[in-house]
C-alpha positions as CSV (number, residue, x, y, z in Angstrom):
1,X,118.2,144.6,85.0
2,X,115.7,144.1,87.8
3,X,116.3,143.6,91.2
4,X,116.4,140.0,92.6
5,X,113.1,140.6,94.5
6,X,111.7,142.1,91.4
7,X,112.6,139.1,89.2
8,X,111.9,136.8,91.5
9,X,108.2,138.4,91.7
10,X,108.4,138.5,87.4
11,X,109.4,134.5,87.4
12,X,106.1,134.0,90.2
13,X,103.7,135.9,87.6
14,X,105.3,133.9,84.6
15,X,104.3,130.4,85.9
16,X,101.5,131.3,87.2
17,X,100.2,132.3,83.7
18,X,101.5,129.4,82.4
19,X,99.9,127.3,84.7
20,X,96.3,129.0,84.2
21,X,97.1,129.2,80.5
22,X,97.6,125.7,80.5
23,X,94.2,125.2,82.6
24,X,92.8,127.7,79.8
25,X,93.8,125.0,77.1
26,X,92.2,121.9,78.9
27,X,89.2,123.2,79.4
28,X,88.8,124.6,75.8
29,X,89.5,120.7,74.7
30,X,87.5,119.7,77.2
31,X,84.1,122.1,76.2
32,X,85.0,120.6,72.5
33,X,84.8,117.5,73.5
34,X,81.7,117.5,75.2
35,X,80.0,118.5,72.1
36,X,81.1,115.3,70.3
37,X,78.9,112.8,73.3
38,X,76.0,111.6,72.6
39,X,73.1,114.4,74.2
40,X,72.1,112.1,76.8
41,X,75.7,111.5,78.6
42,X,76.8,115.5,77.7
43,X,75.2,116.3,81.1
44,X,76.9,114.5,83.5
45,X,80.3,115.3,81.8
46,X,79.6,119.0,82.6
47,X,79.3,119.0,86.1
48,X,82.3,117.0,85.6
49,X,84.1,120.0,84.4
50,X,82.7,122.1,86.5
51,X,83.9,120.5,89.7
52,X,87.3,119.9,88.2
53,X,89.7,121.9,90.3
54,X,93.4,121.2,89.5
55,X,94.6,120.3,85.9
56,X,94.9,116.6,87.1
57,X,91.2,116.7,87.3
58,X,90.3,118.3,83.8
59,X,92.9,115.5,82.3
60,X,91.3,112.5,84.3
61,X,87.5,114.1,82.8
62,X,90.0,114.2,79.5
63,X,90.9,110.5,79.6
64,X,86.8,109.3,80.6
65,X,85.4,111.3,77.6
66,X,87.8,109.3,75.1
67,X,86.7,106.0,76.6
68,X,83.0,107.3,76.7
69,X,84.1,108.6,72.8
70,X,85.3,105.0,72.3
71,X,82.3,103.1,73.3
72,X,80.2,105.6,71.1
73,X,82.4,104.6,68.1
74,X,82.2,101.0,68.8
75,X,78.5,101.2,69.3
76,X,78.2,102.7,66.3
77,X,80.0,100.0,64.3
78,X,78.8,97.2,66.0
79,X,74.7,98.9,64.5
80,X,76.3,98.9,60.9
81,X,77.7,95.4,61.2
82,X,74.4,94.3,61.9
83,X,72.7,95.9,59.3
84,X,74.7,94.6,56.8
């Protein structure tokens, strides 16, 4: 069994990982996402990511690429509506 200070240090390291796993995760969705916006947005939505600093940031950038995602989908039906 470790010492105290020893596991204390071990349960430090261990959320830290988790945290920068999690990070890790976000911005994995994140790079996936961007390849499903339309070319001419993709841009902006980058230097997004790139000046996210915290996780809070990469889930706000998470929450505008669905409503960006959305708008793209409704465009999209709205054009075949009208060519029917």
């Amino acid at each position: 069994m470790p010492s105290p200070k020893i596991q204390e240090i071990l349960n430090e390291l261990d959320s830290l990982i988790n945290r920068e796993k999690k990070y890790i995760e976000l911005v994995a969705t994140v790079e996936y996402l961007l390849n499903l916006i339309e070319p001419s947005k993709r841009e902006k939505f980058k230097e997004a990511l790139y000046d996210a600093e915290t996780v809070e940031d990469v889930h706000e950038l998470i929450k505008a690429i669905k409503i960006q995602l959305g708008i793209q989908g409704s465009r999209k039906y709205l054009l075949t509506l009208g060519e029917q």
